[in-house]
FITORVO-441862 format. One record per residue (C-alpha): residue number from 1; residue in one letter; x, y, z. Coordinates in pm, 1 decimal. Last residue first. Layout:
+-------+-------+----------+----------+----------+
| torvo | milum |        x |        y |        z |
+-------+-------+----------+----------+----------+
|   NUM |     A |        X |        Y |        Z |
...
+-------+-------+----------+----------+----------+
This chain:
+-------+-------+----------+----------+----------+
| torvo | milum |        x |        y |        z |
+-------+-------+----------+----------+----------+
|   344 |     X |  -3359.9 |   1268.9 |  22899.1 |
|   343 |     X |  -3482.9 |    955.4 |  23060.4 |
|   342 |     X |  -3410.2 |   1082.7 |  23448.8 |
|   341 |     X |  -3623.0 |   1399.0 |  23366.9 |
|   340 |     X |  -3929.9 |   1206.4 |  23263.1 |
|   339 |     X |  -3926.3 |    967.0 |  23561.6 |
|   338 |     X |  -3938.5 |   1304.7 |  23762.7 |
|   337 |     X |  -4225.0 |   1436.0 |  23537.4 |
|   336 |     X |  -4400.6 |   1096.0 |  23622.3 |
|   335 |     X |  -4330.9 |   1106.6 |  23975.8 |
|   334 |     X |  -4494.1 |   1492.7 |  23990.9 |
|   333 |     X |  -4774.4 |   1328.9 |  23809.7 |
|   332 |     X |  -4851.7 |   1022.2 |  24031.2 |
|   331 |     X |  -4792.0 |   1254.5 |  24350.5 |
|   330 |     X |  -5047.3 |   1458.1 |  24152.5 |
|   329 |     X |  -5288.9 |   1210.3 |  24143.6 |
|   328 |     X |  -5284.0 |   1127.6 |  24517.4 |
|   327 |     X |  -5361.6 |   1513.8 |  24622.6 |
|   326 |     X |  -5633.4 |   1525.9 |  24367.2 |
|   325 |     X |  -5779.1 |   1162.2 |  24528.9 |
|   324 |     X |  -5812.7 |   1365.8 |  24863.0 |
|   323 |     X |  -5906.9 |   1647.3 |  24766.4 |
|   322 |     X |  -6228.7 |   1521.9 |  24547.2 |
|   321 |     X |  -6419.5 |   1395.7 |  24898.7 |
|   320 |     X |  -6766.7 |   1287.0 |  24847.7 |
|   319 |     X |  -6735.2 |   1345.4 |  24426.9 |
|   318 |     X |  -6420.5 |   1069.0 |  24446.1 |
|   317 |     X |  -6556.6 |    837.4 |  24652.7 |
|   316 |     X |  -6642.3 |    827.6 |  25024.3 |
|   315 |     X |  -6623.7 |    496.1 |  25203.6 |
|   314 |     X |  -6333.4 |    586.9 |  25414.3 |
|   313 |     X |  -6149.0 |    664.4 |  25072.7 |
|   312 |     X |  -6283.1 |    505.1 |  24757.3 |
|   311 |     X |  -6172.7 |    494.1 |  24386.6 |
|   310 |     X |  -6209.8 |    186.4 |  24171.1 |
|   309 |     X |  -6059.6 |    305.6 |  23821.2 |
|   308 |     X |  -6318.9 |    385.4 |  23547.0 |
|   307 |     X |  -6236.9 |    733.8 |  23542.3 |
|   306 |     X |  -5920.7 |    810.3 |  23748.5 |
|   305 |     X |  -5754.0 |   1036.7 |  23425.2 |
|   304 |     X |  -6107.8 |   1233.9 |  23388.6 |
|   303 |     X |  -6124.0 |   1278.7 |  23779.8 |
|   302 |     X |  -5678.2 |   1377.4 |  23777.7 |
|   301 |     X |  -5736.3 |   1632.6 |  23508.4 |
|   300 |     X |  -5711.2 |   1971.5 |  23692.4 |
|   299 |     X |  -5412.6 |   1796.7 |  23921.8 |
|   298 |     X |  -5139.4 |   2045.4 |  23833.7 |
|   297 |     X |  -4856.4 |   2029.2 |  24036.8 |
|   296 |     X |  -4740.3 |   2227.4 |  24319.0 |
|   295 |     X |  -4401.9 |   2075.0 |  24524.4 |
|   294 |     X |  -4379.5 |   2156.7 |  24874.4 |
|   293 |     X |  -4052.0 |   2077.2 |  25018.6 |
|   292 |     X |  -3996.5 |   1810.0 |  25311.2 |
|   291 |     X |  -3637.4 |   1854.1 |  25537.0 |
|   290 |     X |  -3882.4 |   1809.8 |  25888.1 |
|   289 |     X |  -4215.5 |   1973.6 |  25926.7 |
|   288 |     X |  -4429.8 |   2147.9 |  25655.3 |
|   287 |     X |  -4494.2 |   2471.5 |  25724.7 |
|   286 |     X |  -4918.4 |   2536.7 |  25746.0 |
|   285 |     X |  -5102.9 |   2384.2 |  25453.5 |
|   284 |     X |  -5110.8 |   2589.6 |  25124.8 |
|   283 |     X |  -5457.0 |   2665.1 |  24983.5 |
|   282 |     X |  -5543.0 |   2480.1 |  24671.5 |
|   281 |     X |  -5392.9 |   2620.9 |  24309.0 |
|   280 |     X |  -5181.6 |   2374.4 |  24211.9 |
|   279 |     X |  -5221.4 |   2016.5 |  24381.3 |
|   278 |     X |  -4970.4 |   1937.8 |  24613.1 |
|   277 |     X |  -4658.0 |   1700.1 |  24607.5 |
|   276 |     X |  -4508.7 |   1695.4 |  24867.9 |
|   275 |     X |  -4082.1 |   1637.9 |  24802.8 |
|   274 |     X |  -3847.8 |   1529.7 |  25031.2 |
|   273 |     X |  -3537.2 |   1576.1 |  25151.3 |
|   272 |     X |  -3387.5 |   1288.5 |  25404.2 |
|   271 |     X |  -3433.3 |   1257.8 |  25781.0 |
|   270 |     X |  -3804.7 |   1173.2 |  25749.9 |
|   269 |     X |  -3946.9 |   1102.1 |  26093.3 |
|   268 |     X |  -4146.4 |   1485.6 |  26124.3 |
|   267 |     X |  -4280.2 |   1378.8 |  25779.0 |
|   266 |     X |  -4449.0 |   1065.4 |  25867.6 |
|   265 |     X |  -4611.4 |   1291.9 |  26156.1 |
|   264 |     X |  -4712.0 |   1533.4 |  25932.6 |
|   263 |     X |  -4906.1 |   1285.0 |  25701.8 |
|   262 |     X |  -5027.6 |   1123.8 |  25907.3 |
|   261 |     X |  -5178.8 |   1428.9 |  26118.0 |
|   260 |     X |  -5350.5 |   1495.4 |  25747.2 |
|   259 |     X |  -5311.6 |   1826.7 |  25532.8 |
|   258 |     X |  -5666.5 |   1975.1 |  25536.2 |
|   257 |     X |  -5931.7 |   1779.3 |  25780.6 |
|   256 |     X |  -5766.5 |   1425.8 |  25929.9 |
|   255 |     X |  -5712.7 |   1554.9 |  26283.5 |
|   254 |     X |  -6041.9 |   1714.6 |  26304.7 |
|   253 |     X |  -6263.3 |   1415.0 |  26228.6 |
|   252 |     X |  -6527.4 |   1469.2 |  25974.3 |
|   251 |     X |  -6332.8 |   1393.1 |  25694.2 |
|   250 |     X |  -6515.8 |   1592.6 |  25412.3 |
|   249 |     X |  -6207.9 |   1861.6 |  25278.9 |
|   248 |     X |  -5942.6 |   1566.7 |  25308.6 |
|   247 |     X |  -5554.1 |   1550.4 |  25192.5 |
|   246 |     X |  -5314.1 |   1244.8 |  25269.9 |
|   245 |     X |  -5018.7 |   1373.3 |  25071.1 |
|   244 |     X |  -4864.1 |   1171.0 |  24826.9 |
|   243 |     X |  -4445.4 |   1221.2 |  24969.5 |
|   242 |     X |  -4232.6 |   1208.2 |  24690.5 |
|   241 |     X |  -3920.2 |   1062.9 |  24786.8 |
|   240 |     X |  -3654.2 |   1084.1 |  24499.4 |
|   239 |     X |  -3360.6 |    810.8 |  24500.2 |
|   238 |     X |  -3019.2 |    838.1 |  24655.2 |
|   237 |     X |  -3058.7 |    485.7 |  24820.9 |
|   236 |     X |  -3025.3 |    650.3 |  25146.8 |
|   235 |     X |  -3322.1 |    885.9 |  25006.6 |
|   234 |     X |  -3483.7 |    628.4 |  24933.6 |
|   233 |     X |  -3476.4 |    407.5 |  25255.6 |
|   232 |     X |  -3598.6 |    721.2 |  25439.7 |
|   231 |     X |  -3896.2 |    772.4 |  25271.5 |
|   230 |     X |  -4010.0 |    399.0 |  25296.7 |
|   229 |     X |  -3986.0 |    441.6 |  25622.0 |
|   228 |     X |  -4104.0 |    761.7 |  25662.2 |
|   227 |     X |  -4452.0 |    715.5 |  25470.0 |
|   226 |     X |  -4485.9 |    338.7 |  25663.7 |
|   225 |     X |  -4563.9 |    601.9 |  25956.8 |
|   224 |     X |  -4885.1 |    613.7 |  25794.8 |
|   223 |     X |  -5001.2 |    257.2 |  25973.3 |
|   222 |     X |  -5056.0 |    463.0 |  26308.4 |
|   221 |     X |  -4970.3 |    512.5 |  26622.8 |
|   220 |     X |  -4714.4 |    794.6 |  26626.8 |
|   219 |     X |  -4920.7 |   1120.0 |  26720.8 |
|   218 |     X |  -5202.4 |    911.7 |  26895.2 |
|   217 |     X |  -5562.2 |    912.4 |  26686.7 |
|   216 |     X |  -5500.6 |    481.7 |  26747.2 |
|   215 |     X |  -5484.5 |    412.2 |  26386.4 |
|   214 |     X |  -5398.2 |     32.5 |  26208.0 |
|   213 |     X |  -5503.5 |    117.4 |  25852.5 |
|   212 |     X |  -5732.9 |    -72.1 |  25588.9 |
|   211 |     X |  -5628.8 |   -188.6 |  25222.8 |
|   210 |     X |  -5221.4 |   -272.8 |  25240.9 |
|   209 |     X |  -4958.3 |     27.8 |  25291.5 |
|   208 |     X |  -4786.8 |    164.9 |  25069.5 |
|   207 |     X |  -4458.6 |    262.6 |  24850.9 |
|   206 |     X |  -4464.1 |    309.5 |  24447.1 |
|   205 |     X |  -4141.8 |    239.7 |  24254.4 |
|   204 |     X |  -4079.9 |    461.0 |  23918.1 |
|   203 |     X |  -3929.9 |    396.5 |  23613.3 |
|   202 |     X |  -3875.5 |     11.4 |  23694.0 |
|   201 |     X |  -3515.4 |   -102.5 |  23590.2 |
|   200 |     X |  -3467.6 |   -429.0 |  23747.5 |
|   199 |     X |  -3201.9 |   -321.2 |  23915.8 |
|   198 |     X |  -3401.6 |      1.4 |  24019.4 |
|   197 |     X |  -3697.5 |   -189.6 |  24134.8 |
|   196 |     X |  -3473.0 |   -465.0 |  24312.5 |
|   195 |     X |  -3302.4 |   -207.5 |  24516.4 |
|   194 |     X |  -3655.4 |    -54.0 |  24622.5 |
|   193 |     X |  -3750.5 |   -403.8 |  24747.7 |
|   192 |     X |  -3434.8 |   -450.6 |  24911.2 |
|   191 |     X |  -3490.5 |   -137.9 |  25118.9 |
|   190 |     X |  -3821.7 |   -210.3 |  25178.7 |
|   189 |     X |  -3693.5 |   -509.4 |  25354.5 |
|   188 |     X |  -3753.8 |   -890.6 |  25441.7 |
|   187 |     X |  -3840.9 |   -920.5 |  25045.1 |
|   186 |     X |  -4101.5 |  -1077.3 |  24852.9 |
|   185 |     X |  -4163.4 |  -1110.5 |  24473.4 |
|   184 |     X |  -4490.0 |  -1069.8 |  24259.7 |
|   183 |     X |  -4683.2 |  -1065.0 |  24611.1 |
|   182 |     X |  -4811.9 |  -1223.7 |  24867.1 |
|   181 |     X |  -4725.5 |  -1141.3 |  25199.3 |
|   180 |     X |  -4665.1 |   -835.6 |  25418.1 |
|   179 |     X |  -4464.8 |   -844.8 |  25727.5 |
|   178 |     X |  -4209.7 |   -817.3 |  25571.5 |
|   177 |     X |  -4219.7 |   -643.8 |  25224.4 |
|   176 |     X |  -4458.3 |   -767.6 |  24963.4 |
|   175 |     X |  -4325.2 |   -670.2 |  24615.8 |
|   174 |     X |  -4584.3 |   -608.8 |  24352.9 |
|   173 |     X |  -4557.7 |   -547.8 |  23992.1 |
|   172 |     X |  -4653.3 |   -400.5 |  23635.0 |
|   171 |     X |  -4885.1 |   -140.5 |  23775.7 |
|   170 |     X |  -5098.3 |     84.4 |  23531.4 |
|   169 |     X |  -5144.9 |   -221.2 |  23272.1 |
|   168 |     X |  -5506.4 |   -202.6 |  23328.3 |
|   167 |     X |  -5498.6 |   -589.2 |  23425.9 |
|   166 |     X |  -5229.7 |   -456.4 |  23692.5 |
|   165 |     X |  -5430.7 |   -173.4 |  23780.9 |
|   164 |     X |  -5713.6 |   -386.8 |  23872.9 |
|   163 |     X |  -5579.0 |   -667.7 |  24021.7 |
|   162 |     X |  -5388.2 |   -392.2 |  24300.0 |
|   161 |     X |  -5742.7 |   -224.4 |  24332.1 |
|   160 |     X |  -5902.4 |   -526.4 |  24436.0 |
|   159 |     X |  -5648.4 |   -570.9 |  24722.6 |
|   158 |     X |  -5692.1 |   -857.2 |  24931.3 |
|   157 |     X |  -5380.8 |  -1075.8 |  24716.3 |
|   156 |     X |  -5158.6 |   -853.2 |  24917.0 |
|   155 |     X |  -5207.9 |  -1022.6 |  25234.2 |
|   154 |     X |  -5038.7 |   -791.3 |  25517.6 |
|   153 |     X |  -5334.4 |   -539.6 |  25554.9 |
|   152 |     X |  -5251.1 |   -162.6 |  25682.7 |
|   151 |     X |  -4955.0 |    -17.3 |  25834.7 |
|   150 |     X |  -4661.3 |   -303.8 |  25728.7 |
|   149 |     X |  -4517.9 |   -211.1 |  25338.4 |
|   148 |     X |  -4653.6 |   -311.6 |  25010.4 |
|   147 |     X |  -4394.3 |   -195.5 |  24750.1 |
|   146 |     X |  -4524.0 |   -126.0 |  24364.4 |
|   145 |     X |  -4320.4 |   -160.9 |  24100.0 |
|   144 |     X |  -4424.4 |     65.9 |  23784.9 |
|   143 |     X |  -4313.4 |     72.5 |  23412.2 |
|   142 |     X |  -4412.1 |    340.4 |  23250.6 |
|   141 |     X |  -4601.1 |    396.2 |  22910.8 |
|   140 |     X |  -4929.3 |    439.8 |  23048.8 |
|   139 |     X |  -5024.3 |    693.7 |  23330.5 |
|   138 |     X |  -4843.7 |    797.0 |  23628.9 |
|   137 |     X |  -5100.2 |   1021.0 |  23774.9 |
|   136 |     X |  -5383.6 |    748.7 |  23728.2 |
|   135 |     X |  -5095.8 |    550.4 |  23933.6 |
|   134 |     X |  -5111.3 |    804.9 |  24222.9 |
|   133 |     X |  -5501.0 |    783.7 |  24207.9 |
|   132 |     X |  -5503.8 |    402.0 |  24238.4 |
|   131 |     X |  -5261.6 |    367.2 |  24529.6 |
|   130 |     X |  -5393.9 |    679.7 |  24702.7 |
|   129 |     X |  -5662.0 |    440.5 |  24904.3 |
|   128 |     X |  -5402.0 |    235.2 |  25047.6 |
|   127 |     X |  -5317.4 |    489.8 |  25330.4 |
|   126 |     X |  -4982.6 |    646.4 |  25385.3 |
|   125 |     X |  -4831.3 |    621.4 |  25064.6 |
|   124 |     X |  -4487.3 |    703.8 |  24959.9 |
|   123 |     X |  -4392.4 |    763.3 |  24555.6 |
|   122 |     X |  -4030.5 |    682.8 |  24471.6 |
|   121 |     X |  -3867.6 |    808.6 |  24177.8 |
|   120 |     X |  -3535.3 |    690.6 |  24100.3 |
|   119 |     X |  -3267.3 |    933.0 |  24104.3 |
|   118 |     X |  -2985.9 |    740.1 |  24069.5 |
|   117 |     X |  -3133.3 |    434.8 |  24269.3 |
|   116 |     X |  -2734.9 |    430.3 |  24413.5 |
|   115 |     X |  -2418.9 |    207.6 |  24275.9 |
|   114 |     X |  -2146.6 |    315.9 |  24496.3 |
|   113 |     X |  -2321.5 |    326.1 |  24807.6 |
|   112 |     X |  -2476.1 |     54.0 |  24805.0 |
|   111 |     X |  -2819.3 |    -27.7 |  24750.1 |
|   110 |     X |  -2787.8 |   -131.9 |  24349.4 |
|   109 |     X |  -2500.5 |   -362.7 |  24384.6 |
|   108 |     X |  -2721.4 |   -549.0 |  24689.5 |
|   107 |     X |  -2984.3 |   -648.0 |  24409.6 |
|   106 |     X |  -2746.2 |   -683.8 |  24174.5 |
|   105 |     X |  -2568.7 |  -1000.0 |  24354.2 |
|   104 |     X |  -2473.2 |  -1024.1 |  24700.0 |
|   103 |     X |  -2746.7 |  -1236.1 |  24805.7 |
|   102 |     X |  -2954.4 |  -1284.1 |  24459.8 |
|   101 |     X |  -3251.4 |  -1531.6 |  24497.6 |
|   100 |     X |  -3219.0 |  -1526.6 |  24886.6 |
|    99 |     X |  -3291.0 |  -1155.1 |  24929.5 |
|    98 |     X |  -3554.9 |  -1182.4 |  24686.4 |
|    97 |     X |  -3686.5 |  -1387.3 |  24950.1 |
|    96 |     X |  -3871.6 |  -1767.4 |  24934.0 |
|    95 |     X |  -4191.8 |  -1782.1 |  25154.5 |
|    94 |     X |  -4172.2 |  -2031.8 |  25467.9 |
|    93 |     X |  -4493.8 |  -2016.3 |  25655.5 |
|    92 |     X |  -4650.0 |  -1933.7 |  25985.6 |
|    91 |     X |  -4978.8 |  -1912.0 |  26017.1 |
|    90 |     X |  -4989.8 |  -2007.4 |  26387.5 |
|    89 |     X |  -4752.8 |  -1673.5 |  26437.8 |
|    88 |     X |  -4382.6 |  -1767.1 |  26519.9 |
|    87 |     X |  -4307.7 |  -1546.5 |  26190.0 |
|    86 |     X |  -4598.3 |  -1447.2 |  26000.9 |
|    85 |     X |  -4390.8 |  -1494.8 |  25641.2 |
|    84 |     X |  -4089.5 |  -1718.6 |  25763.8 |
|    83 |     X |  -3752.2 |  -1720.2 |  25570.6 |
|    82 |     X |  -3615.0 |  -2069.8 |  25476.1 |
|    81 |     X |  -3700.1 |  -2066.8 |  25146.1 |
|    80 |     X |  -3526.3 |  -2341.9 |  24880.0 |
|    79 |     X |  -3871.1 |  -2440.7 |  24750.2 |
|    78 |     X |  -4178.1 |  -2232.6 |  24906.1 |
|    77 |     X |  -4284.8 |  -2465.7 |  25148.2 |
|    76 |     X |  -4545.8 |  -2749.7 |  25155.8 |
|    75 |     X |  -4909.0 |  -2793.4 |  25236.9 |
|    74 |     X |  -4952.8 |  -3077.9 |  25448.9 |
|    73 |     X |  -5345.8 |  -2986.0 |  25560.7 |
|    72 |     X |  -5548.7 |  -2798.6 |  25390.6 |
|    71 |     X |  -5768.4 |  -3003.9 |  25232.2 |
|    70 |     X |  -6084.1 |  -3118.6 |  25453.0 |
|    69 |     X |  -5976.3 |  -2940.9 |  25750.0 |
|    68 |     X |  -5908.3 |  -2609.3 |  25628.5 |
|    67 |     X |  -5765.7 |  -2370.4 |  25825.4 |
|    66 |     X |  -5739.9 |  -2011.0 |  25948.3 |
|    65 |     X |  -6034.1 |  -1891.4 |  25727.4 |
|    64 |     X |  -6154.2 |  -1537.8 |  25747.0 |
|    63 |     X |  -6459.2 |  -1341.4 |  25876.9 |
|    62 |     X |  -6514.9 |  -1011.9 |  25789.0 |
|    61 |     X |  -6538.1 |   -648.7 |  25973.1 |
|    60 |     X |  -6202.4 |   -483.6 |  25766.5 |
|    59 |     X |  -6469.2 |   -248.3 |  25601.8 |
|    58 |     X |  -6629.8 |   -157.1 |  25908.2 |
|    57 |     X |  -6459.0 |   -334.7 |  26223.7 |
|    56 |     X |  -6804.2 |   -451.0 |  26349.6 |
|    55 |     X |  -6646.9 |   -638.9 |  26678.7 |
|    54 |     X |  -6845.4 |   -944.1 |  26585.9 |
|    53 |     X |  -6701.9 |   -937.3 |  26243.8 |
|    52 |     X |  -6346.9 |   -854.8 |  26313.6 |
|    51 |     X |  -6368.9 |  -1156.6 |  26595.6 |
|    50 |     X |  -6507.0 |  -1414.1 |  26347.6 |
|    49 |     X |  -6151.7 |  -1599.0 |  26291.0 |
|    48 |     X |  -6274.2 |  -1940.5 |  26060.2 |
|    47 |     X |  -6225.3 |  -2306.7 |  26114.7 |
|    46 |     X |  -6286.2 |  -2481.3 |  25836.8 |
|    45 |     X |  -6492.3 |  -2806.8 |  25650.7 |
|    44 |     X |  -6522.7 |  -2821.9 |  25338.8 |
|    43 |     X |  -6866.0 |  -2821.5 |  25136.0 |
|    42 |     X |  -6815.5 |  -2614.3 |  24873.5 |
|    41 |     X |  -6389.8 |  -2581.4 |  24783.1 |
|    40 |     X |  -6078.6 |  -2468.4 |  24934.8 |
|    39 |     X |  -5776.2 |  -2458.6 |  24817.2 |
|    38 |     X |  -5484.2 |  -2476.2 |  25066.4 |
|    37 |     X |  -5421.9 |  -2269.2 |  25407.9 |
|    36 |     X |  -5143.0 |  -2009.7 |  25344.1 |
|    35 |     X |  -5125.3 |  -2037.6 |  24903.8 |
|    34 |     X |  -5525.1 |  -2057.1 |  24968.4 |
|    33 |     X |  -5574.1 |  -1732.8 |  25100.8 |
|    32 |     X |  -5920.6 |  -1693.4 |  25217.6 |
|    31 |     X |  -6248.1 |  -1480.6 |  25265.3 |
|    30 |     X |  -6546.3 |  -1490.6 |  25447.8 |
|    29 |     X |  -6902.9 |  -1397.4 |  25419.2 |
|    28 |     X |  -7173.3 |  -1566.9 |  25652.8 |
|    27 |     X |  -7376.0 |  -1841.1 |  25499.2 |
|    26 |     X |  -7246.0 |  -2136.6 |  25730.4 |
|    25 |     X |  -6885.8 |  -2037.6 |  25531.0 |
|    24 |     X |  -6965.3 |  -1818.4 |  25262.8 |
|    23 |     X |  -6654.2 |  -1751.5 |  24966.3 |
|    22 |     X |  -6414.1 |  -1498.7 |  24851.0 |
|    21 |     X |  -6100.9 |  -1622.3 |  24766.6 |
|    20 |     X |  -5765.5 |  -1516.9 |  24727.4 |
|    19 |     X |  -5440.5 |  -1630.8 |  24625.6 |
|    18 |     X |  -5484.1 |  -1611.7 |  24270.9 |
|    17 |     X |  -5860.1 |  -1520.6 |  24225.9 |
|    16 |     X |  -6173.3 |  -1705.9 |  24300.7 |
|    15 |     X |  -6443.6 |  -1529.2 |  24340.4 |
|    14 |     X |  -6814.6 |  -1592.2 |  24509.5 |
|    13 |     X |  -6754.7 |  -1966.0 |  24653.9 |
|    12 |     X |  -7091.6 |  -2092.5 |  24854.2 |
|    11 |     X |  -7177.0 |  -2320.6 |  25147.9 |
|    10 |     X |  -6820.2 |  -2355.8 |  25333.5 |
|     9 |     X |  -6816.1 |  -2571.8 |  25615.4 |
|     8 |     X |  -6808.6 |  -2460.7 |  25988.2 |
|     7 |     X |  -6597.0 |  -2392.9 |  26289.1 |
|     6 |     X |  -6586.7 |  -2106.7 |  26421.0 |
|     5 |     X |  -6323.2 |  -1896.9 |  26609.7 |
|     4 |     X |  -6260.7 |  -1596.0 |  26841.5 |
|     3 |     X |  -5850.2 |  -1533.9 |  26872.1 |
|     2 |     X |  -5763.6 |  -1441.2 |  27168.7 |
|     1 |     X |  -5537.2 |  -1173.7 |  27358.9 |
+-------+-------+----------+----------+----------+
């Protein structure tokens, strides 16, 4: 196992954005995260992984910087952190944890036993492509956390769709979980992430992976799994997991078509009670596995509720492959009318 790298300079920066850049190093697109290797500006010199790009990953087939020469170098810590994001990795780095903010405090109050999510809604994701669909089915006038999880990418600052629903007002914040980086707030565990929603009093908490998805076509391997995980640590908090179904009528692999593999398989590991949320009137799936409950919701509006939002699944958008982003929105909705019942 190798790393294939460049060295160049950078010719061109295309968008900067906190903790992420775009930019061209030797004329070839790359990106960056400046909180792990500094700012970086025209005419620096780096060192940049090419291997996704020679092995013409798709969407996840860029180059990006591992270090800057010119100004990277003697970047400090997070103050008072002594957990490691990328752990015994080269790009190892000490980000502070919610975990070390308030040891003992509300945040562990509101896992144990005595002091449960009460109810809490908490939307899992297997792919990152529901993220904006699910939050279309939330709407305005809620106040949403969401919880990157391991499965996809770790850098939360890649996600165009996470800057867009914030600026839209449809996601008020991110918490990077281990092994994920980058966000609002960081914990070492979904479970303290989903505390910290509900002691911070979030209406709803929505769980995912970053943009892309590790997937091997096996059973298990695959960044969906992140659906019983974060499952699992709501229901032990004695919040509601609704499940966003990964749904396709134009996925040409077999696997994928109707009700996802994912998505079974993420079931089949969920030891708690959840709820599916599918839209009303589409054909059932076959019996769900494990303690999960179908749950029909109405969907009719989710392309008029999603307009204007960046939508995209496998490169197919929302007229490609409609049952896919239906079966996000309603998770969104059925969360919603969950919220709605808690506030009564």
């Amino acid at each position: 196992m190798a790393a294939t790298l460049h060295r160049g300079r950078v010719t061109t920066i295309a968008e900067r954005h906190p903790g992420f850049v775009r930019l061209t190093v030797d004329g070839v697109s790359c990106i960056a995260y400046p909180p792990l290797t500094g700012p970086v500006a025209v005419g620096d010199e780096v060192v940049v992984n090419v291997q996704a790009r020679q092995l013409r990953l798709g969407s996840g087939g860029f180059d990006v910087l591992v270090v800057n020469l010119t100004r990277g170098l003697g970047l400090a810590p997070d103050a008072g952190a002594h957990v490691m994001t990328l752990p015994y990795t080269p790009l190892q780095a000490a980000v502070r944890q919610l975990e070390e903010d308030e040891p003992g405090g509300r945040i562990d109050e509101g896992a144990g036993p005595g002091a449960p999510l009460d109810g809490l809604p908490v939307v899992c994701c297997s792919l990152h492509a529901q993220l904006v669909p699910v939050c279309a089915g939330l709407g305005e006038g809620l106040r949403v956390a969401y919880v990157q999880l391991g499965g996809g990418a770790l850098p939360v600052a890649l996600s165009d769709a996470v800057r867009t629903l914030q600026a839209r007002g449809l996601l008020e914040a991110v918490v990077a979980v281990a092994p994920c980086f980058g966000g609002d707030a960081q914990a070492v565990s979904v479970a303290t992430a989903l505390a910290w929603a509900g002691a911070q009093g979030f209406d709803v908490a929505v769980c995912g992976i970053g943009p892309g998805v590790v997937g091997t076509g096996s059973r298990y391997g695959h960044g969906g799994l992140a659906v019983a995980e974060a499952a699992n640590a709501a229901v032990a908090l004695r919040g509601r997991a609704v499940v966003a179904a990964r749904v396709s009528g134009a996925d040409p692999r077999k696997r994928h078509r109707g009700l996802s593999h994912h998505t079974r398989s993420a079931l089949e590991l969920s030891l708690g009670d959840t709820l599916v949320a599918w839209p009303a009137g589409a054909p059932h799936p076959a019996a769900l596995p494990g303690r999960a409950t179908l749950r029909e919701v109405d969907a009719t509006g989710w392309a008029a509720a999603c307009a204007g939002l960046p939508l995209a699944h496998m490169g197919r958008g929302p007229d490609d492959d409609p049952d896919f982003f239906a079966a996000a929105y309603a998770a969104g909705r059925l969360a919603r009318e969950l919220a709605g019942e808690l506030a009564r």
